[in-house]
PyMOL commands that place a pseudoatom at each C-alpha (Angstrom):
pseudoatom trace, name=CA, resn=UNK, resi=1, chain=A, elem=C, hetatm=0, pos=[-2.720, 19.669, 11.171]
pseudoatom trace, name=CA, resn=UNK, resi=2, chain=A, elem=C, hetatm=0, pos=[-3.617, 20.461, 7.693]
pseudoatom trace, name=CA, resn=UNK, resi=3, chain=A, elem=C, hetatm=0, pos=[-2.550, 17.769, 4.837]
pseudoatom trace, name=CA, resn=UNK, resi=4, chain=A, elem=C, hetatm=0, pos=[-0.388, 20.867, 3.233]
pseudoatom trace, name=CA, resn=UNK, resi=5, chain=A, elem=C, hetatm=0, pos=[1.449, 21.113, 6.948]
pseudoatom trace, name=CA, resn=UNK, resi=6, chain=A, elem=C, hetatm=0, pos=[2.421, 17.252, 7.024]
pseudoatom trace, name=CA, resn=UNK, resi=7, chain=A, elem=C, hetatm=0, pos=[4.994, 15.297, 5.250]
pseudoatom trace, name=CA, resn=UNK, resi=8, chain=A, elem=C, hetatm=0, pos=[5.000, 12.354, 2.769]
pseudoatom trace, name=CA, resn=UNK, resi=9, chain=A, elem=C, hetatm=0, pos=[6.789, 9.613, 4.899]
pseudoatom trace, name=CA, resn=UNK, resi=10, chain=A, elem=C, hetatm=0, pos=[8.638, 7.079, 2.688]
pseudoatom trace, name=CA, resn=UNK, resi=11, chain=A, elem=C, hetatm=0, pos=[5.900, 3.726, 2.256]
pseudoatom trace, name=CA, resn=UNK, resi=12, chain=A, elem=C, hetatm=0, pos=[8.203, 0.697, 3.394]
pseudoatom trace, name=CA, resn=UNK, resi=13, chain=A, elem=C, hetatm=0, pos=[6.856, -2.760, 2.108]
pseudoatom trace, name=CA, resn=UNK, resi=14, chain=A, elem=C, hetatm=0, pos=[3.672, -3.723, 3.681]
pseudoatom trace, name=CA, resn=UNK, resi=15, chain=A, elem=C, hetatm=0, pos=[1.918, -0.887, 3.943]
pseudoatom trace, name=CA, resn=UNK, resi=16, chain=A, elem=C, hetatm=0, pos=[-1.715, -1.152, 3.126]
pseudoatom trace, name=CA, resn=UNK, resi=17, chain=A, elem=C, hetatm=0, pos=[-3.503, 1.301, 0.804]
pseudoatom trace, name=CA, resn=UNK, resi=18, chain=A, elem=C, hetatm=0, pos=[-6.507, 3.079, 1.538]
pseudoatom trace, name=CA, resn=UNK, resi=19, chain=A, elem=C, hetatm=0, pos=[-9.831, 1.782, 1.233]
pseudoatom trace, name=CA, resn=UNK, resi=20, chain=A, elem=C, hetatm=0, pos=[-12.608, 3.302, -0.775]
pseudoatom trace, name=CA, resn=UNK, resi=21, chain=A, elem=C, hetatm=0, pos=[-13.977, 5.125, 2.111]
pseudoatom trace, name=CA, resn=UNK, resi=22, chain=A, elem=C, hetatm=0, pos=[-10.758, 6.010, 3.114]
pseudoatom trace, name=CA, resn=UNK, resi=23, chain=A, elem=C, hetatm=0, pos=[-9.684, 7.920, 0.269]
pseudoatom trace, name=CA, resn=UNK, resi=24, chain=A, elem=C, hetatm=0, pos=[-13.323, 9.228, -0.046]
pseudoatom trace, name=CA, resn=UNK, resi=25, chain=A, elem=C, hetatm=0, pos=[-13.195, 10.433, 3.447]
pseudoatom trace, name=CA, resn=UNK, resi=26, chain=A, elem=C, hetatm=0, pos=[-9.457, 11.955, 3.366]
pseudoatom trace, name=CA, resn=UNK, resi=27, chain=A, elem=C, hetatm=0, pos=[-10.459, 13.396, -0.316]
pseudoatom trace, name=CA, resn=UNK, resi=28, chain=A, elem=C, hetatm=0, pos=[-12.809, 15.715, 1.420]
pseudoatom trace, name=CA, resn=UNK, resi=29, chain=A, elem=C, hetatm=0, pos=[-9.277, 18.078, 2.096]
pseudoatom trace, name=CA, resn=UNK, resi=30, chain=A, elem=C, hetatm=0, pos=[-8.920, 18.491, -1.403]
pseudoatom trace, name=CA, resn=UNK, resi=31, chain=A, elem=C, hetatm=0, pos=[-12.159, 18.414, -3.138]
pseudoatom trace, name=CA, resn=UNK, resi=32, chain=A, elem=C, hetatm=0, pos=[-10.723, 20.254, -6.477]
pseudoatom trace, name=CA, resn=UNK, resi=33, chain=A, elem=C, hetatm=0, pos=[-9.042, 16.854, -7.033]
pseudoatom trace, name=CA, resn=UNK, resi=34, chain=A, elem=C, hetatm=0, pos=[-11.042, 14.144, -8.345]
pseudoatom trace, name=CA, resn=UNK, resi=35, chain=A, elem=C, hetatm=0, pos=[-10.812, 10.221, -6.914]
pseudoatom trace, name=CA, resn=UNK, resi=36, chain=A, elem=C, hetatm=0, pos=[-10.227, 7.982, -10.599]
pseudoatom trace, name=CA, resn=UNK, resi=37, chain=A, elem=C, hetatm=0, pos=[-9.625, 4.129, -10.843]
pseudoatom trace, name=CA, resn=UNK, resi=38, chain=A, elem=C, hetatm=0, pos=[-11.912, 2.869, -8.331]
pseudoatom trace, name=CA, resn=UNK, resi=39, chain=A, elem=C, hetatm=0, pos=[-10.500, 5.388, -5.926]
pseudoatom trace, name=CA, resn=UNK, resi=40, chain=A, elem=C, hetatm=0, pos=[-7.018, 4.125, -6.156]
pseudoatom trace, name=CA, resn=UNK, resi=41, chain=A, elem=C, hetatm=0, pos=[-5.835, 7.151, -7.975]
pseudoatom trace, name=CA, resn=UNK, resi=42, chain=A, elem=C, hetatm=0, pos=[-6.663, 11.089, -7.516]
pseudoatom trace, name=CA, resn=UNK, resi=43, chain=A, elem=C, hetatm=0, pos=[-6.268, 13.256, -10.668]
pseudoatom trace, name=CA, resn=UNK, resi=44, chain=A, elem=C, hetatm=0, pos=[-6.393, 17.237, -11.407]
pseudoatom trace, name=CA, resn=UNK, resi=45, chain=A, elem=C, hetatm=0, pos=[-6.412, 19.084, -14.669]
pseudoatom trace, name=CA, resn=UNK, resi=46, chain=A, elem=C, hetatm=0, pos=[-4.564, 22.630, -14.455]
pseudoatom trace, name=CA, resn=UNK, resi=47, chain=A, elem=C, hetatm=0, pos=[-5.663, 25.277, -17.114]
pseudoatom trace, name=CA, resn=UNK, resi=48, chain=A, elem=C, hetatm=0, pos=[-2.941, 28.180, -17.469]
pseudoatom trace, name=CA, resn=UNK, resi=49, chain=A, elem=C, hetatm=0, pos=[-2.956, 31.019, -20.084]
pseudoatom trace, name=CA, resn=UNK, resi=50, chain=A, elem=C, hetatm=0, pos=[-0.273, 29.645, -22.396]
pseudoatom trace, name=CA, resn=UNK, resi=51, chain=A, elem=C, hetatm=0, pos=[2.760, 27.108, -22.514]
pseudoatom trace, name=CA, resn=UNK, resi=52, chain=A, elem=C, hetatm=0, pos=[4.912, 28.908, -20.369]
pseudoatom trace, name=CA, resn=UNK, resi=53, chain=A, elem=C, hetatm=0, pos=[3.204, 29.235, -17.676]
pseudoatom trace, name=CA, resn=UNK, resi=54, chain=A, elem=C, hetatm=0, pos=[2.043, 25.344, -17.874]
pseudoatom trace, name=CA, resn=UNK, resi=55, chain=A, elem=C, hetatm=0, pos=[5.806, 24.590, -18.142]
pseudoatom trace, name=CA, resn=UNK, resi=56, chain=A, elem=C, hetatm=0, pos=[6.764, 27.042, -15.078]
pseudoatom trace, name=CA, resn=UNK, resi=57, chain=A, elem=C, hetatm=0, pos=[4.024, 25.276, -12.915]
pseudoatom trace, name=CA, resn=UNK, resi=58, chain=A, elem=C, hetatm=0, pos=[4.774, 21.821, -13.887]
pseudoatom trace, name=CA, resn=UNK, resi=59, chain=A, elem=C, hetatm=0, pos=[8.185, 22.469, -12.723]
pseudoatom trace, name=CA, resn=UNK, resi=60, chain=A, elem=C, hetatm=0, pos=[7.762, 23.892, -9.883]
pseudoatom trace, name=CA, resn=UNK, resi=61, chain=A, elem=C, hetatm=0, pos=[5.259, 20.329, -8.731]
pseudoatom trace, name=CA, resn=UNK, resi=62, chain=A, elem=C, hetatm=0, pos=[8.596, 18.823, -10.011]
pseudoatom trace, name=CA, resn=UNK, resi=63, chain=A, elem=C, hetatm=0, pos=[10.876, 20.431, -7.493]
pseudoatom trace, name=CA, resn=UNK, resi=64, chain=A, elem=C, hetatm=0, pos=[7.582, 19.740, -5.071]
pseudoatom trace, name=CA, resn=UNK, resi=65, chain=A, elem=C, hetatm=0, pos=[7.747, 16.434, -5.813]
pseudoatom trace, name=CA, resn=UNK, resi=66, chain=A, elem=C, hetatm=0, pos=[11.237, 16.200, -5.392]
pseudoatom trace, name=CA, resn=UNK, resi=67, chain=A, elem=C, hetatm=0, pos=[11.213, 17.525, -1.783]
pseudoatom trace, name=CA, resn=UNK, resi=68, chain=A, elem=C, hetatm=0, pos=[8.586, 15.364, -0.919]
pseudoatom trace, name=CA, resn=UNK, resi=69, chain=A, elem=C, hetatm=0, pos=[10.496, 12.115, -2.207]
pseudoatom trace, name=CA, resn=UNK, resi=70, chain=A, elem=C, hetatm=0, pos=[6.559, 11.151, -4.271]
pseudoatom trace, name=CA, resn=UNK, resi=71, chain=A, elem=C, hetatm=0, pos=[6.971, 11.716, -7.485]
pseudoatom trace, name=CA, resn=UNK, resi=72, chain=A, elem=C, hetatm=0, pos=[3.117, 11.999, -9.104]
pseudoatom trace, name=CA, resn=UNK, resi=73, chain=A, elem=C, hetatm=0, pos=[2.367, 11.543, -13.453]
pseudoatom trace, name=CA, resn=UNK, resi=74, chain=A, elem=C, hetatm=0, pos=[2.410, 14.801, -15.297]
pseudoatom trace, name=CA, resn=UNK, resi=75, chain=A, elem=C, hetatm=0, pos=[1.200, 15.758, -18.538]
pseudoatom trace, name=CA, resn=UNK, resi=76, chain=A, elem=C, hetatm=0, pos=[1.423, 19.055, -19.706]
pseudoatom trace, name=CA, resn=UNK, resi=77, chain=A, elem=C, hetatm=0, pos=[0.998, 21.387, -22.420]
pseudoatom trace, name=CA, resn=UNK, resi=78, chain=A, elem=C, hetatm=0, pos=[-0.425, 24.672, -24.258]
pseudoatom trace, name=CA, resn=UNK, resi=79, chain=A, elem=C, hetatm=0, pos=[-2.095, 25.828, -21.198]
pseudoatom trace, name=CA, resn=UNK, resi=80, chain=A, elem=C, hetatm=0, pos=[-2.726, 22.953, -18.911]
pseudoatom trace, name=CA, resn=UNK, resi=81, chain=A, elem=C, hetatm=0, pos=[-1.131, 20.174, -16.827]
pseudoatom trace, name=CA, resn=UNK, resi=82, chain=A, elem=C, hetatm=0, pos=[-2.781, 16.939, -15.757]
pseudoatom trace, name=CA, resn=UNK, resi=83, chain=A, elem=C, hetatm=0, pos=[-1.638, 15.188, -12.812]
pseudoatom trace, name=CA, resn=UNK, resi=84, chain=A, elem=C, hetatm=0, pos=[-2.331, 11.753, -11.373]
pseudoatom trace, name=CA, resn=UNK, resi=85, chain=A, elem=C, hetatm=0, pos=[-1.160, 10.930, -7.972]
pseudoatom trace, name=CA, resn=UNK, resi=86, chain=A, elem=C, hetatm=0, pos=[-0.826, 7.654, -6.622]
pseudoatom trace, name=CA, resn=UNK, resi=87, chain=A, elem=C, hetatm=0, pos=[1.458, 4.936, -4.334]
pseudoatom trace, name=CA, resn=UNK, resi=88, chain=A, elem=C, hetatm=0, pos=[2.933, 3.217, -6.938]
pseudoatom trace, name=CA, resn=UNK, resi=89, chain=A, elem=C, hetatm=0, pos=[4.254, 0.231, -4.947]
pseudoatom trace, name=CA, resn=UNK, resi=90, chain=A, elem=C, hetatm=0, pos=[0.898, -0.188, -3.561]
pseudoatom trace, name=CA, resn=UNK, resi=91, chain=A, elem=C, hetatm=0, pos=[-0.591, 0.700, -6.427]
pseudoatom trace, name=CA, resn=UNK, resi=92, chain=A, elem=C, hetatm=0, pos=[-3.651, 2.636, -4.534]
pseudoatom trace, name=CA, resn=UNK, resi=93, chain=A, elem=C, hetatm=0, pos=[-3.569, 5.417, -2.644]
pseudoatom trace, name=CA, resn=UNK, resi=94, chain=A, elem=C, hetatm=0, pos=[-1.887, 6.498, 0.858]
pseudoatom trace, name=CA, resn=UNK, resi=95, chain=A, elem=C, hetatm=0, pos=[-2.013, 9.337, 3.016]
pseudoatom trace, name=CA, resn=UNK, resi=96, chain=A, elem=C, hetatm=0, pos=[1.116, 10.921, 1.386]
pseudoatom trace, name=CA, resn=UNK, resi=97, chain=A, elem=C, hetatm=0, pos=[-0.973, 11.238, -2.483]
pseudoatom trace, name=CA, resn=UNK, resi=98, chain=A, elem=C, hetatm=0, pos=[-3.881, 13.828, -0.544]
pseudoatom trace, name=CA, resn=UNK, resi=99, chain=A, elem=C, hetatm=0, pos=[-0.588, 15.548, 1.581]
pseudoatom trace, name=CA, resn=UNK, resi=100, chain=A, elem=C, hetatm=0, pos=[1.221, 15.865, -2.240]
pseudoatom trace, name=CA, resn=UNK, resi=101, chain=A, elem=C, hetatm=0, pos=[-2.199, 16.986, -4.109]
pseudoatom trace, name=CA, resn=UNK, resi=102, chain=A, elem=C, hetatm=0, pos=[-2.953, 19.730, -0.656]
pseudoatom trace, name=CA, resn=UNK, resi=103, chain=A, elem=C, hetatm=0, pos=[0.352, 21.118, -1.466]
pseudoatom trace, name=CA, resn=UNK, resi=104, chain=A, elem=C, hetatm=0, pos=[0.337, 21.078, -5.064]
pseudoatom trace, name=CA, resn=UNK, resi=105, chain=A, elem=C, hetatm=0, pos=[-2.676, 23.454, -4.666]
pseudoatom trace, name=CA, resn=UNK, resi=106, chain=A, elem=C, hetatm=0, pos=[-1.173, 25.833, -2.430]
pseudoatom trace, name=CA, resn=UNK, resi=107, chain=A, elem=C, hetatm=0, pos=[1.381, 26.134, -5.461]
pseudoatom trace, name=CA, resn=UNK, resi=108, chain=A, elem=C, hetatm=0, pos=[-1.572, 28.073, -7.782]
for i in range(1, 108): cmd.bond("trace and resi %d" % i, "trace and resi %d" % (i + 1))
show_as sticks, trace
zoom trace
């Protein structure tokens, strides 16, 4: 099953987060995302042909997010978005940051 096909599943405490390999190895399903912060964060700048359309994307990875109950960092505006994706309360990556980044893409 693809990463855009699964889920985020709520972390409960305890949960580990991915090692460096890991991430690198998951990261390979979304290569137009880039692996920051010791690979504890993944990050993707958005170019767009004016504010509006930066605005209409941005909210539409806001009703994404929303769905998905992970909520990434946005930035946005004249024509581009930057988003960072991680597990806050493990503050490194999971599973759920490369299923929210595979379906943010399949927004565009």
């Amino acid at each position: 099953m693809s990463l855009s096909e699964k889920q985020c599943v709520p972390c409960k405490g305890g949960v580990a987060r991915l090692s460096e390999s890991q991430a690198k190895a998951i990261h390979k399903q979304t290569p137009d995302w880039q692996l920051t912060e010791n690979a504890t964060r993944v990050e993707r700048n958005f170019r767009f042909a004016d504010f509006v359309a930066a605005r209409t994307f941005v909210n539409q990875v806001g009703n994404l997010a929303e769905q998905q109950g992970h909520h990434p960092d946005i930035s946005f505006g004249w024509g581009y978005a930057h988003i960072t994706i991680y597990t806050h309360d493990i503050k490194g990556l999971h599973e759920n940051d490369f299923i929210l980044a595979a379906k943010i893409d399949a927004l565009e």
